[in-house]
Structure formats: structure tokens, C-alpha cells
C-alpha positions, 0 to 999 in steps of 0.5 A: 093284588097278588104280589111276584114273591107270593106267586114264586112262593106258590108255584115251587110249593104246588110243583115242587123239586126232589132237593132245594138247597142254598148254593154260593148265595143262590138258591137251587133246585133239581128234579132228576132233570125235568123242567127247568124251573125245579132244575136250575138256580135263582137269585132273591134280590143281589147274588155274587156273580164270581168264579168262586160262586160260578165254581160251586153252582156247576158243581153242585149241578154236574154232581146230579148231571145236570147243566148249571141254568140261571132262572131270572124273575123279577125278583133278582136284582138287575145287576146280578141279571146283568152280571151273568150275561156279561161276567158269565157269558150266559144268554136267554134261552126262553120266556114263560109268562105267569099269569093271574086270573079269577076262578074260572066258572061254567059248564064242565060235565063230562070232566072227571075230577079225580086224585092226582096220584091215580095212575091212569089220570097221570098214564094220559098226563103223560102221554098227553103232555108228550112226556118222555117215558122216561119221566114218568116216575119223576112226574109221580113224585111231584104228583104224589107229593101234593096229592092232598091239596091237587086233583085232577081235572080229566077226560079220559083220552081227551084232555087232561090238566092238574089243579093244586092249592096253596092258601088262597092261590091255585096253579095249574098245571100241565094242560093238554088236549089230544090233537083231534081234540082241539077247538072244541072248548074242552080247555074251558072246560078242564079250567071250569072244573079246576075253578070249581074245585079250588072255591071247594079248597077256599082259594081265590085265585088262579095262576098259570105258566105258559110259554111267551111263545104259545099264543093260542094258549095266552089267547084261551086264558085272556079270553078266561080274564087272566092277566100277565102278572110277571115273566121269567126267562132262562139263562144258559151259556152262549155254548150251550147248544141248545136253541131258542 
């Protein structure tokens, strides 16, 4: 079985953050703001949870405007968990279920399979996942930077998702079908493709992130054979402002 810290591992190297540092004993990442996951810091094991450390992460943050978010895995001691709801004042924001599952097999003509730094591939990513526009270059970046271990899994104007390789793992990302779309199988299909293209890269297993909140979503990867693995949730300040 697939173990949290090799999923972790995989999942910042196929969607991976402009800077990676290690803040206070934390580790960091940023993104030019896009995605909490590659814009926020984490804990592997116990981490000091102080106003000296505290300090130093909202500064490191606020140097690249960007607000100081907690990301909590199962891999960061209760106790630090606990410390930072309670000495930091923090809350949960939301909860994202990883989930594992084989690689998926059917019928997926119709799907191009194409680079990821094709630019018209990540015009209907962007558009499809309902992107701000200003995203866009920063999405390139993490395209392009991945290109030879990604493709592509796209129908033109339809749907769209991402397929990525690292040893035997392969995430997926940024799937979406256009509204009118819906319900047709075309998320099957698009899985199918991504499946068909990871066995070409050796890979053995297929991974995917989605919101705790998006039911139709986990109800499509059950029925795929995917399992939970493991959540993660976000922790901002009680003041925060932003809503669950």
C-alpha cells in the first residue's frame, strides 16, 4: 500500500511551487498565490509552535503578499495540530480527501492526449476549471515544468484534466467537464486516457485530490475503485475572513 509520506512526496513533485524553503522549522511553499497547497506551510512530525516562529512564517509570507495558512496532514504531530488552533488562534478552512486507486481502464476515443505546455490544451484548462485570468501564467509555469513526465487528457471544448508521473504513482489533476457536458461519461473517459497513458510511463497507481465537499466528484472515483487514503485541511486565523 501506498504510504501518506510517499503520496505527499508525489503530489508537490507533479504540481510543484515556484519557491520551497524551510521557515522556523517549517516547511514552506509559494505559487504567486495559486492553490493553498503550494502556498502555505507544513509540518513533518512536531514543529515549534511560538511567537518567534509564528514571526518568521507571516513574514516570509507577507514578503510575497500572501497570508500565513497552516497546511495539516497526517503527517504533522497531533500536538503541533493542536498548538496552532490553540496558541495561534487558527481554525479549519476546509478538507481535501487523497485518494488511491488502480489505473483506470475503458474506452477513451474521442480524448486527445497531447503535452501539457500546449497552449491551447491549458487556454481550455483554464477556462474549464474557471481560472481567473490572472492565473494563467502562473498555471504555465507548473505545466511546463512537469512537461516531460504529464500529458494532457482533452476534448476540445468539453472537458479537460492533467496526468502526471512520478516512479510508480500518477496524479491527476484539474479535471473538469463544461456544464452542458456533464453526465455524459466523459470524466470516465478523460480517467481512461490518463490510465491508459501512466501504464505507457510504468506507473502503477493513480492518486487524485478532491474537496471533502464534492460529493458527485468522490461518488465518480468510488465507482473508478479509488479509496480514501488520507485528508488534509487548512488552518487560517479566526479573523481571517474568508468562509468555510
Amino acid at each position: 500500500m501506498i504510504g501518506t509520506e510517499e503520496l505527499e512526496a508525489a503530489s508537490y513533485a507533479t504540481w510543484t511551487a515556484d519557491e520551497s524553503d524551510e521557515v522556523a522549522g517549517w516547511q514552506v511553499t509559494a505559487t504567486a498565490g495559486l492553490s493553498r497547497r503550494t502556498n502555505s506551510a507544513r509540518a513533518h512530525g512536531a514543529a515549534v509552535v511560538d511567537d518567534e516562529s509564528m514571526a518568521c512564517l507571516t513574514d516570509w509570507f507577507a514578503a510575497r503578499d500572501l497570508p500565513l495558512v497552516i497546511r495539516e496532514t497526517p503527517l504533522m504531530a497531533d500536538a503541533t495540530g493542536a498548538a496552532v488552533r490553540q496558541r495561534w488562534g487558527f481554525r479549519e478552512l476546509d478538507e481535501t480527501l487523497v485518494m488511491t486507486g488502480p489505473l483506470t481502464r475503458g474506452e477513451h476515443e474521442g480524448v486527445d492526449i497531447v503535452p501539457t505546455d500546449d497552449r491551447a490544451f491549458q487556454s481550455d484548462l483554464y477556462r474549464l476549471n474557471a481560472r481567473p485570468d490572472g492565473d494563467a501564467a502562473t498555471l504555465a509555469r507548473i505545466y511546463n515544468r512537469v512537461a516531460q513526465t504529464s500529458a494532457g487528457v482533452w476534448v476540445p471544448g468539453r472537458a479537460v484534466a492533467a496526468v502526471a508521473v512520478v516512479g510508480p504513482l500518477a496524479a491527476v489533476f484539474s479535471l473538469a467537464v463544461a456544464d452542458r457536458h456533464r453526465r455524459q461519461g466523459i470524466a470516465t473517459q478523460l480517467m481512461a486516457a490518463a490510465g491508459a497513458w501512466a501504464m505507457e510511463c510504468s506507473a502503477q497507481e493513480m492518486f487524485i485530490q478532491v474537496s471533502g465537499t464534492n460529493r458527485p466528484a468522490i461518488e465518480l472515483y468510488e465507482s473508478l475503485g479509488f479509496v480514501e487514503a488520507y485528508r488534509y485541511r487548512y488552518l487560517v486565523p479566526v479573523d481571517d475572513g474568508r468562509s468555510n
